[in-house]
C-alpha distance (Angstrom), angle and dihedral (degrees) to the residues before:
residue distance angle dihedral
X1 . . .
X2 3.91 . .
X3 3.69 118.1 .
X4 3.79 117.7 -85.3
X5 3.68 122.4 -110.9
X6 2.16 165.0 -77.5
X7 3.84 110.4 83.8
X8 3.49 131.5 -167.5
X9 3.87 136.9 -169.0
X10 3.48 122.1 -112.6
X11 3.75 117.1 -159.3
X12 3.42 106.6 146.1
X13 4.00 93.3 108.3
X14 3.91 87.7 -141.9
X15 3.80 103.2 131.3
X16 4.28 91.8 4.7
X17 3.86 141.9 52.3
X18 3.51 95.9 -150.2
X19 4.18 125.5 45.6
X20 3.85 123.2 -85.4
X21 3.87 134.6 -149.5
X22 3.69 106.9 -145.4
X23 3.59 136.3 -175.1
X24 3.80 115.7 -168.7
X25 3.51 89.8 -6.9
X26 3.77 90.9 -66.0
X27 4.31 112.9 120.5
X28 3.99 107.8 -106.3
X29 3.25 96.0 174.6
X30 4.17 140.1 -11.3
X31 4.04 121.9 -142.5
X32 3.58 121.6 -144.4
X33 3.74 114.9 -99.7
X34 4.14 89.1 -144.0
X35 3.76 90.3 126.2
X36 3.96 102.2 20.5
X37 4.11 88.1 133.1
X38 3.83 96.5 27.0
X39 3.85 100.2 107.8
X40 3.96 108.4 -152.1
X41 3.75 83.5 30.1
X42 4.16 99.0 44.7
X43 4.07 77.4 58.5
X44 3.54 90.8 59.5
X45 3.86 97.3 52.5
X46 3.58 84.7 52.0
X47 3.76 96.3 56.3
X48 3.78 89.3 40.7
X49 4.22 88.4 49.9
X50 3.75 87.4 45.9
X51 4.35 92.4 53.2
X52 3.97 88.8 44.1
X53 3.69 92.1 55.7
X54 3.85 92.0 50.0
X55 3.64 93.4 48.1
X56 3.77 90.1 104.6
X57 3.68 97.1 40.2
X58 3.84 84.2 53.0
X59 3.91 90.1 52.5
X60 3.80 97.1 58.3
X61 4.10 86.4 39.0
X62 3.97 89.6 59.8
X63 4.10 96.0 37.4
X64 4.15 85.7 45.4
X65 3.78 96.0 51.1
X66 4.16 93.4 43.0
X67 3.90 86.4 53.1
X68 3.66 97.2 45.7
X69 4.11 89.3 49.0
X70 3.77 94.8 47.7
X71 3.59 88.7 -118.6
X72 3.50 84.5 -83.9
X73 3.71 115.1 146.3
X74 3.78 122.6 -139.1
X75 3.57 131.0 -28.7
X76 3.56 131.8 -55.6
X77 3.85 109.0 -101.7
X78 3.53 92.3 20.4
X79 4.09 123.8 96.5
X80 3.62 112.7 -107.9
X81 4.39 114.5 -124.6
X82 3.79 109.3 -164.8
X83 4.04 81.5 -166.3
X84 3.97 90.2 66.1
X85 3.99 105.3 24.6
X86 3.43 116.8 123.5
X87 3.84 93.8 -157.0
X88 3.63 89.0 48.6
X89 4.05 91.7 48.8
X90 3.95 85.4 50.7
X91 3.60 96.0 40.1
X92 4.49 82.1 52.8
X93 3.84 86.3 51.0
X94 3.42 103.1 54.1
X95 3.26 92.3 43.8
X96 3.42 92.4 60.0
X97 3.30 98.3 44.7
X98 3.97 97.2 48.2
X99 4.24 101.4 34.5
X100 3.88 104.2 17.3
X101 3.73 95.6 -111.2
């Protein structure tokens, strides 16, 4: 079981050299500070901070939308791509999330 959201970032540097995830106040996570002063790349640890935090918002997003479809996939009459499925996509990403696969 991961810990529940939700997550926030941390970048204040107060206690830290490098970022933090936190949920509650309590450290989740830390990100490297490899490119803390980088410019193009400090942007990227931002955007990669700002998908970890989400990560459990994301979760309940993909569980929500399979339980509102049924866990059907596709439309009746129509053939079924696993490639472009949203249920199947969701399905991946929970997965992933819950067993590592």
């Amino acid at each position: 079981m991961h810990t529940p959201g939700p997550w926030t970032i941390d970048d204040t540097h107060k206690y830290y050299p490098q970022s933090c995830i936190r949920y509650n106040g309590v450290i989740v996570c830390q990100l490297p500070t490899m490119a803390s002063t980088l410019g193009e790349a400090q942007k990227e640890d931002r955007a990669n901070a700002l998908l970890i935090a989400a990560a459990p918002d994301l979760l309940e997003a993909c569980k929500r939308l399979l339980a509102s479809t049924g866990d059907a996939c596709g439309v009746i009459g129509y053939p079924h791509d696993e490639a472009t499925c949203s249920c199947c996509a969701a399905r991946a990403a929970i997965a992933k999330a819950e067993k590592g696969e």
